[in-house]
C-alpha positions as CSV (number, residue, x, y, z in Angstrom):
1,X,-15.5,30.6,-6.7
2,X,-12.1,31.6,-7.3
3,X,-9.2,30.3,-4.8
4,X,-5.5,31.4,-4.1
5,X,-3.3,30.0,-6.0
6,X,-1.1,27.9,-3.3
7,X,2.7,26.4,-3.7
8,X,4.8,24.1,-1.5
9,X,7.9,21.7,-2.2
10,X,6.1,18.7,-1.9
11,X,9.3,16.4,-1.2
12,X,11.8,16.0,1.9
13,X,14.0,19.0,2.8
14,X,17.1,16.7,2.2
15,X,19.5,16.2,-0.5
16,X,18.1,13.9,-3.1
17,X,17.9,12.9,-6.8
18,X,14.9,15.1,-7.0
19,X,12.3,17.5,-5.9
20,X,8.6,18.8,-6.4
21,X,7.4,22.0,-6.1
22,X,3.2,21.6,-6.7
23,X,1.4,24.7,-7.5
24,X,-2.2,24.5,-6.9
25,X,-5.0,27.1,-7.9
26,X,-6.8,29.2,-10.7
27,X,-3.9,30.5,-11.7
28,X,-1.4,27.8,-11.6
29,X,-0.6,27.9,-15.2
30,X,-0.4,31.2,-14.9
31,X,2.3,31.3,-12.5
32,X,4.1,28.5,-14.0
33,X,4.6,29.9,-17.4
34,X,5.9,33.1,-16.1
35,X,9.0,30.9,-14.7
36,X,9.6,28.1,-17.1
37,X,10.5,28.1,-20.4
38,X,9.5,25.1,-21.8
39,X,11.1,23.4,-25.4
40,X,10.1,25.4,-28.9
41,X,9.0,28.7,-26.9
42,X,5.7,26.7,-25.6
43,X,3.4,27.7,-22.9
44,X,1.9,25.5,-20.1
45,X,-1.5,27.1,-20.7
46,X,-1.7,26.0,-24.5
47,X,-0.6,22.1,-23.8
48,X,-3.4,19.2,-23.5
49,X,-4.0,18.0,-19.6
50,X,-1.7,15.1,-18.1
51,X,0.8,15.9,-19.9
52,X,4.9,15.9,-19.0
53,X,7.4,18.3,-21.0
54,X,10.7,19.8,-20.7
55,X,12.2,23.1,-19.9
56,X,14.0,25.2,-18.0
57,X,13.0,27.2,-14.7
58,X,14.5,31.1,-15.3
59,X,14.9,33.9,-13.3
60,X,15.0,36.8,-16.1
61,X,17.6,35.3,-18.7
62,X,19.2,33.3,-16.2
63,X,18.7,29.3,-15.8
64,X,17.9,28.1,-12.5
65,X,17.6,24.5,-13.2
66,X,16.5,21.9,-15.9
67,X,13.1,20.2,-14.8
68,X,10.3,18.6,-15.8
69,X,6.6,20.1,-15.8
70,X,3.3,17.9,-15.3
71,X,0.6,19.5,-16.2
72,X,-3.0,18.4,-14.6
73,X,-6.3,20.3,-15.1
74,X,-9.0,20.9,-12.9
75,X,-11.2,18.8,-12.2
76,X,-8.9,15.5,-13.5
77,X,-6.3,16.4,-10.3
78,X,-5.6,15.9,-6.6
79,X,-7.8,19.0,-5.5
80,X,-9.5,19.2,-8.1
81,X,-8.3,22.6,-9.1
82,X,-5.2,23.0,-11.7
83,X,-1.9,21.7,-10.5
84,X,1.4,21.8,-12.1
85,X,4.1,19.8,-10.1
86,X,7.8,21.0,-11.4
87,X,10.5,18.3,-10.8
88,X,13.8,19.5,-10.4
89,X,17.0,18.3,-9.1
90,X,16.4,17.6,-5.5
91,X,19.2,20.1,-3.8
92,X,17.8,22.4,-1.0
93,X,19.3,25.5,-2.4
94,X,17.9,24.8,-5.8
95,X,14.4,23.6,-4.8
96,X,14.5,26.6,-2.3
97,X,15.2,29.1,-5.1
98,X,12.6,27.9,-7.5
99,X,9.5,28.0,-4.9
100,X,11.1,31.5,-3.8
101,X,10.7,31.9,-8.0
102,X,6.7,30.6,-7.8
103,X,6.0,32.8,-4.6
104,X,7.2,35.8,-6.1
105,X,4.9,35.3,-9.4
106,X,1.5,34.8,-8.3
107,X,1.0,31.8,-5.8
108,X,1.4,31.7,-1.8
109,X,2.8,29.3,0.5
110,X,0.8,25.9,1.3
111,X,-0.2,25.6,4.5
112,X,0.3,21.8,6.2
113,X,-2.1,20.0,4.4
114,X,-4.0,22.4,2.9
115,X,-3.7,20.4,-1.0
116,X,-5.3,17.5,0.9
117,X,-7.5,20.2,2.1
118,X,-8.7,21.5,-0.4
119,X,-9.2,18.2,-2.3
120,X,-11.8,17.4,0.4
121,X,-13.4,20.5,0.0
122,X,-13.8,20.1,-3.7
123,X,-15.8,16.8,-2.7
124,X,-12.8,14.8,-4.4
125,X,-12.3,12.9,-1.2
126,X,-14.5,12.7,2.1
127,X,-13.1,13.4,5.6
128,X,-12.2,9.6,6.2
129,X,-10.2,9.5,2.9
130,X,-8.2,12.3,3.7
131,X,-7.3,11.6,6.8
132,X,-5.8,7.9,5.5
133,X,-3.1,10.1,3.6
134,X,-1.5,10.5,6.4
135,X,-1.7,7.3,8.0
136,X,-0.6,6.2,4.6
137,X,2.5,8.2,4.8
138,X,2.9,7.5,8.9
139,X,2.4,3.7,8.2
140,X,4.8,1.9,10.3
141,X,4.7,-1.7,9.2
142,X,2.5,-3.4,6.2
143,X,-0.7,-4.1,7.6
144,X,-1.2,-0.2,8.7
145,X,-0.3,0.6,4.9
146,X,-3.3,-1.9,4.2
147,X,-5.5,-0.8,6.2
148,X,-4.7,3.1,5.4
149,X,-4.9,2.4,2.0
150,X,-8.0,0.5,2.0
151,X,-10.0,3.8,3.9
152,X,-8.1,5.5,1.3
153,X,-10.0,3.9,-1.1
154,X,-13.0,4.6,0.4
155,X,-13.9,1.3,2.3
156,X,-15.1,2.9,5.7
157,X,-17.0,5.6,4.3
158,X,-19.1,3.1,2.2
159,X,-19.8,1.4,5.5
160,X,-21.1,4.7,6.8
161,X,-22.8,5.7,3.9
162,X,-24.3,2.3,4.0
163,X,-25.5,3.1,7.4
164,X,-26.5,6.7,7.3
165,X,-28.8,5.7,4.4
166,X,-30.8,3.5,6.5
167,X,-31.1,5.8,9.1
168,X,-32.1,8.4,7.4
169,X,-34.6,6.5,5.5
170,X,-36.5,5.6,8.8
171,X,-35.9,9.0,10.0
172,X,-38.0,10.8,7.1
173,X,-40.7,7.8,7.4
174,X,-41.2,9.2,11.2
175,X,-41.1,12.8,10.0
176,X,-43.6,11.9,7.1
177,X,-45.7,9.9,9.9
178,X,-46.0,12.8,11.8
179,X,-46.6,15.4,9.4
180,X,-49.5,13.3,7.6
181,X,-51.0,10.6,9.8
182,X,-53.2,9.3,7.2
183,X,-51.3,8.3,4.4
184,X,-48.4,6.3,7.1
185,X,-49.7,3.9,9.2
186,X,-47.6,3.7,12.2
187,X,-49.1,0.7,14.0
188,X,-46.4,-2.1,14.7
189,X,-43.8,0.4,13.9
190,X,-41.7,0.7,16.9
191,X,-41.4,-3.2,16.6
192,X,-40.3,-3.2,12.8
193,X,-38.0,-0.3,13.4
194,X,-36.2,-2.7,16.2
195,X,-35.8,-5.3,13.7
196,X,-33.9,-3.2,11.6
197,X,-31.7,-1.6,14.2
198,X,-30.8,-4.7,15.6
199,X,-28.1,-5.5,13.4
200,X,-27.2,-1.8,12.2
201,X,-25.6,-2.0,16.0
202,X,-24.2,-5.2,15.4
203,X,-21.9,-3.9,12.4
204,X,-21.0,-1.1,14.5
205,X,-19.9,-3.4,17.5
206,X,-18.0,-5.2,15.0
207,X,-16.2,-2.4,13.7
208,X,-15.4,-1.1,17.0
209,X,-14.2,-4.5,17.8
210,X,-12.2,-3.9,15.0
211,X,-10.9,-0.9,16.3
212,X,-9.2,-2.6,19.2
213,X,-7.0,-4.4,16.5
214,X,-6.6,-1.8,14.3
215,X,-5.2,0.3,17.3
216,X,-2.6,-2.7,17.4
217,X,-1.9,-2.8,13.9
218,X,-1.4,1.0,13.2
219,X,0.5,1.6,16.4
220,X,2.4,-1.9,16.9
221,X,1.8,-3.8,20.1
222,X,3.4,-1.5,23.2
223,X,5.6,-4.2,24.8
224,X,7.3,-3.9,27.9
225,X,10.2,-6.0,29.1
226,X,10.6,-6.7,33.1
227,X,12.4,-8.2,35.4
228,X,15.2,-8.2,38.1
229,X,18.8,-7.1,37.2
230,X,20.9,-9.1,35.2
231,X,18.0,-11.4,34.4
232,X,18.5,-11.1,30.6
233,X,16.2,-8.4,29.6
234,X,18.8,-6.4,27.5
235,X,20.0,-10.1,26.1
236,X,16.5,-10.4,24.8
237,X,16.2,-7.3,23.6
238,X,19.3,-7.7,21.0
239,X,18.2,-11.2,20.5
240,X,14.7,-9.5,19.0
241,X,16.8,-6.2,17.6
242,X,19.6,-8.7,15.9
243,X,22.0,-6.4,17.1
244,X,23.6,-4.5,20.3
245,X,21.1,-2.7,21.4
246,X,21.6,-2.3,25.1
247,X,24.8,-2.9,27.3
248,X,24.9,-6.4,28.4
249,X,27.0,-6.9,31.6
250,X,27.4,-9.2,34.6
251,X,26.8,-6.0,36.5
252,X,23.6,-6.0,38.1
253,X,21.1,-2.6,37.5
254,X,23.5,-1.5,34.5
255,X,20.2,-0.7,32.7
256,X,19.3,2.4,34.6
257,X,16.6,4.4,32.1
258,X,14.4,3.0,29.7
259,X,15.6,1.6,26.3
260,X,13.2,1.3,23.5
261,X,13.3,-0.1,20.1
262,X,10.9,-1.2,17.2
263,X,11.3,-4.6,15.8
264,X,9.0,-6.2,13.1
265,X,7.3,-9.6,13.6
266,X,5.9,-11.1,10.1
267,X,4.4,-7.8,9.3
268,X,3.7,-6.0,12.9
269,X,5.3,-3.5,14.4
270,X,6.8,-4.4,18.1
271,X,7.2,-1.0,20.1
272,X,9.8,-2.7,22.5
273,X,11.1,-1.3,26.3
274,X,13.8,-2.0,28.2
275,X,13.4,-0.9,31.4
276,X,15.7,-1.0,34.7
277,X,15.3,-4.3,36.7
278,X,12.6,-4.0,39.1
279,X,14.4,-4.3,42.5
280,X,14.7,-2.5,46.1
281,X,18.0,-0.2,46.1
282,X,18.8,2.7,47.8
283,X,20.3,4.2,44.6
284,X,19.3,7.1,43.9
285,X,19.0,7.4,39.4
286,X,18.4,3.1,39.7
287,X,15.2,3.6,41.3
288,X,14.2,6.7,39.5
289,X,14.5,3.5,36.6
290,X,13.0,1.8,38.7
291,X,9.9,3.8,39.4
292,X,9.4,4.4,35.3
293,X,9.4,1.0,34.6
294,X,6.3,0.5,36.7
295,X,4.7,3.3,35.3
296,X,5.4,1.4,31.5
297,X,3.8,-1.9,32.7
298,X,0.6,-0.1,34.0
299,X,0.4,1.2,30.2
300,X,1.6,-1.3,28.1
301,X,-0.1,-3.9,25.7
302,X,2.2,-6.5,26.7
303,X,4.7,-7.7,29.1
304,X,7.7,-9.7,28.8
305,X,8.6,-10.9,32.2
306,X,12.3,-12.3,32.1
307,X,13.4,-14.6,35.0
308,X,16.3,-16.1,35.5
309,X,15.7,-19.8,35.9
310,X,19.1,-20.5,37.4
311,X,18.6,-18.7,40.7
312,X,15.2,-19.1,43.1
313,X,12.6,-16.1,43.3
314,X,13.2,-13.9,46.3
315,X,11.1,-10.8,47.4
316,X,12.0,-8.9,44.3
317,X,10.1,-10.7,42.3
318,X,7.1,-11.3,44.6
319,X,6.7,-7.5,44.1
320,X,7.4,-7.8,39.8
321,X,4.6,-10.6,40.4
322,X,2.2,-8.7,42.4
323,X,2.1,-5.8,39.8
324,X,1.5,-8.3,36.7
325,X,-1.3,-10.3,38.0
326,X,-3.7,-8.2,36.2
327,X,-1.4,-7.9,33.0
328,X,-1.0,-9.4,29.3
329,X,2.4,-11.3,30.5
330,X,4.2,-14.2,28.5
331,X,6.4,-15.1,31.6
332,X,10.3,-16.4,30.2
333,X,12.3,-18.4,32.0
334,X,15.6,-17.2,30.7
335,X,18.9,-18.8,30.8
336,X,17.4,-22.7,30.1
337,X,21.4,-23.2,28.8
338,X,22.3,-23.5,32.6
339,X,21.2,-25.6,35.9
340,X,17.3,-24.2,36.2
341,X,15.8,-23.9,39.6
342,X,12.7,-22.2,38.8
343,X,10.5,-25.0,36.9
344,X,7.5,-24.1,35.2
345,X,4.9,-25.4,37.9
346,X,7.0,-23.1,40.0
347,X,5.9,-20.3,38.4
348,X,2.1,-20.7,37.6
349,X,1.6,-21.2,41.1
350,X,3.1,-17.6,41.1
351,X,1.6,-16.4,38.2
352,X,-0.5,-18.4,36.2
353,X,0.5,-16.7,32.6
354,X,1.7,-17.8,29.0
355,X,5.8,-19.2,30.0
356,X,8.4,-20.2,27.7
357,X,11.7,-21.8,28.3
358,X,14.3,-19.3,26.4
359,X,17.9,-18.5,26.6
360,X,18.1,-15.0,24.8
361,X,22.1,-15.0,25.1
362,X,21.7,-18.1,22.3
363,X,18.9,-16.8,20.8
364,X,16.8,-20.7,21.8
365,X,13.0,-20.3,22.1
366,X,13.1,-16.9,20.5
367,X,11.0,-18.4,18.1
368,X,8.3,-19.6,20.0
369,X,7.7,-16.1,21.6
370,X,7.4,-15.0,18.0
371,X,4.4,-17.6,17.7
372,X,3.2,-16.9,21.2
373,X,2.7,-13.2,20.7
374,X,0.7,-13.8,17.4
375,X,-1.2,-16.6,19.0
376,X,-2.4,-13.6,21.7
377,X,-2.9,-11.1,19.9
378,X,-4.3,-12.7,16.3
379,X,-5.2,-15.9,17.2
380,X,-1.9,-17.8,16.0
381,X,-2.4,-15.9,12.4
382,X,-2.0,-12.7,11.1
383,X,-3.7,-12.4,8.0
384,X,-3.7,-9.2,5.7
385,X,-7.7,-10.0,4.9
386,X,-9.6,-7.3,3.3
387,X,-11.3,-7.0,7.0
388,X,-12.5,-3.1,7.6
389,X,-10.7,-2.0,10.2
390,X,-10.8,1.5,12.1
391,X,-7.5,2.8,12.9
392,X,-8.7,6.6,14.0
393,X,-9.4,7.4,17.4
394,X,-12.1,9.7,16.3
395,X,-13.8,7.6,14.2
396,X,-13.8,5.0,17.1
397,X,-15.2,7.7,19.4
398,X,-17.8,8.8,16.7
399,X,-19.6,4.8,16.3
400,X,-19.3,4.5,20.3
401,X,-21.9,7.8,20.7
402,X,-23.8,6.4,17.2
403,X,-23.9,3.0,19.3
404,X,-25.4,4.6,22.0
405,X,-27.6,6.7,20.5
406,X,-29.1,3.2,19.0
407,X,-29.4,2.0,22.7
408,X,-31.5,5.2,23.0
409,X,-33.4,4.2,19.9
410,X,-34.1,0.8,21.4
411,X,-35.0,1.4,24.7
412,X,-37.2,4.4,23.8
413,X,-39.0,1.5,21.7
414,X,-39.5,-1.0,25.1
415,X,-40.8,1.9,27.0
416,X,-43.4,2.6,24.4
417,X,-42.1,6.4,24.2
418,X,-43.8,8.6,21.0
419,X,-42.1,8.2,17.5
420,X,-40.6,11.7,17.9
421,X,-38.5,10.2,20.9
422,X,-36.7,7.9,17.8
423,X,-36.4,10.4,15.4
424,X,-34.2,12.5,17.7
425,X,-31.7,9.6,18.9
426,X,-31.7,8.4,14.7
427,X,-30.8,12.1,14.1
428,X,-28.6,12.2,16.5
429,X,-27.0,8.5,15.3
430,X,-26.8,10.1,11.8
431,X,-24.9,13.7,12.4
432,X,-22.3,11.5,14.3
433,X,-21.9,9.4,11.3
434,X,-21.5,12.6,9.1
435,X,-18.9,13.7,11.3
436,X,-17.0,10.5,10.2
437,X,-17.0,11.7,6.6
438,X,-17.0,15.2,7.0
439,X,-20.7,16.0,6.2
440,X,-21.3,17.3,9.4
441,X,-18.2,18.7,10.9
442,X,-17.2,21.9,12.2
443,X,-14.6,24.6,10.8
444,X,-12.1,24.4,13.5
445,X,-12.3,20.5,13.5
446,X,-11.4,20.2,10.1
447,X,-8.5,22.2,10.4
448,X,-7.2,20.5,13.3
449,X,-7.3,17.8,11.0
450,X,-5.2,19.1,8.5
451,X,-2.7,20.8,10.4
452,X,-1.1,17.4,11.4
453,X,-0.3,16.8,7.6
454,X,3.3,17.3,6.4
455,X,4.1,20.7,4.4
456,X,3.0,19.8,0.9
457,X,0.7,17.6,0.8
């Protein structure tokens, strides 16, 4: 089937040492050799496959810009079609005027996405895989590169290829049952076909298990620091920055809005809050502050409670205490350089959560909330393992309904229900695993997908 021949610059709209312009389509040779002259009066369309050579991009008899052409063939290419990437000097105005040059002779623009499209399409990659380019190119700390790279490569579709098999398999075995009673002896069935779901929803619990880390390690860990004013929040938050991040002051409530930040810790991604200190006031924009930093803690994966140990608790903090007994809190008793007050078995009779002397104006104990977070949240190790994890809400969303559809499966078994009852829950198990990978998805779906994609790719 013939396609449109499709062109976008495939690097960032910015000044650089260079650019791509990809040209993708039947008649992306084509198009190509009407712009570029290559060395010794070549053309593009007479040159072997994954090949580079030189030229010039013209405009009539006038040089544009000296590039570099790659050359790659259909199928051997990213959409399996044939693709010529031109790199050129990476100005605006010059990458600009040379897709303006490929538009003009034969090709159209790209829409977001649409050569990742059309790679899954051709069947070069399945829905899963081409959705991990963009988490690829959205990672925000190491292991989210991992574990976008390792769908990339095709590790959670084989798990639900894996899957689907087997549930197929059983599926035609009822259909075949039905159909011709003699020849498929369905006594004892129900119980063998238990035996085998048994762990099929086991691997699925422990990918969706998964998915509650790999939420963590694709996004970073949503922390939210609290406390009264002039407690030491913002101090702790340049501590964990390593520079001046907020205004520090002996002013109490000079943090009136939100402050946030990312910070890396050994490999994951820290998506840090400042808010105002939690206190009653009868200023106006203060308890606006106020009133958001609530809202932060009733969302957030973590809580940093700051305290100043030098002073006692009062009624402020009886209400920062009542609104993180429910909470993931590592409680710090801040300023430990000074007299303390507050001792720890002061506190867990308050709140009986994770505490750590600090003083986050000299940086002491910053270390052992480092160690404390990763002891919460990975069990005192992070490890970059070759562990499948499922970073993509929809995916997560798709193994929940094949999970319960399993349930289905099973308790249509205890209830001693006819085999047809199975096969429709096992069908309905499998299309949810197709629409992991694409093989059972719908139009507009898929091009939700792909409109989140950067132009160009």
């Amino acid at each position: 089937m013939k396609t449109d021949t499709i062109a976008a610059i495939a690097t960032a709209m910015t000044n650089s040492g260079i650019g791509i312009i990809r040209i993708s389509g039947d008649e992306a040779v084509e198009v190509a050799d009407r712009i570029i002259r290559l060395k010794g009066n070549k053309k593009l369309s007479d040159c072997k496959t994954h090949t580079i050579h030189y030229g010039f991009v013209m405009e009539e008899d006038v040089k544009v810009d000296e590039v570099m052409v790659l050359l790659m063939k259909g199928p051997k290419s990213y959409t399996r079609e044939d693709t010529v990437e031109i790199d050129c000097h990476g100005g605006i105005l010059v990458m600009n005027r040379i897709l303006d040059l490929v538009l003009k002779n034969g090709a159209r623009p790209a829409e977001p996405g649409e050569f990742t499209k059309r790679a899954f399409l051709n069947g070069r990659i399945d829905l899963a895989q081409a959705e991990s380019v963009i988490d690829v190119i959205n990672a925000k700390n190491d292991f989210a590169l991992k574990a976008s790279m390792n769908q990339l490569s095709g590790d959670v579709s084989d798990i639900i290829k894996e899957i689907r098999k087997k549930i197929i398999h059983e599926i035609a075995y009822i259909e075949s049952a039905l159909d011709d009673p003699e020849h498929y002896q369905m006594d004892m069935y129900g119980e063998e076909l238990a035996e085998k779901i048994a762990p099929v929803i086991s691997k699925i619990e422990h990918l969706l298990v998964n998915a509650e880390n790999g939420a963590i390690l694709k996004e970073g860990i949503h922390t939210v620091i609290v406390g009264k004013p002039n407690s030491g929040k913002s101090s702790l938050l340049n501590s964990l920055v390593g520079k001046e991040r907020a205004i520090v002051t002996d002013i109490a409530g000079t943090t009136r809005d939100v402050i946030e930040e990312q910070i890396r810790l050994n490999g994951i991604s820290l998506n840090m809050i400042d808010t105002a200190g939690i206190r009653t006031t009868d200023d106006v924009v203060e308890k606006i502050g106020v009133d958001k930093a609530k809202e932060y803690v009733e969302k957030a994966d973590l809580v940093i409670y700051v305290v100043d140990s030098s002073i006692p608790l009062d009624a402020d903090d009886d209400k920062i205490i009542e609104l993180l007994q429910e909470r993931n809190v590592i409680i710090l008793l801040n300023k430990s350089d000074l007299e303390p007050v507050i001792t720890e078995k002061d506190m867990l009779s308050r709140l009986n959560k994770r505490i750590l002397s600090v003083s986050a104006k000299n940086k002491d104990g910053i270390d052992d909330l480092e160690r404390t977070i990763e002891d919460m949240f990975f069990h005192g190790k992070i490890q970059m393992n070759d562990e499948v994890y499922i970073t993509n809400t929809r995916h997560k969303a798709s193994l929940q309904d094949v999970k319960q559809s399993l349930r289905l499966v099973q308790q249509s078994i205890a209830d001693g229900m006819p085999e047809d009852f199975y096969a429709i829950d096992l069908m309905n198990a499998y299309e949810e695993l197709g629409k992991i990978i694409g093989e059972a998805v719908e139009d507009d779906l898929v091009n939700e997908i792909f409109s989140k994609f950067c132009m160009g790719k």
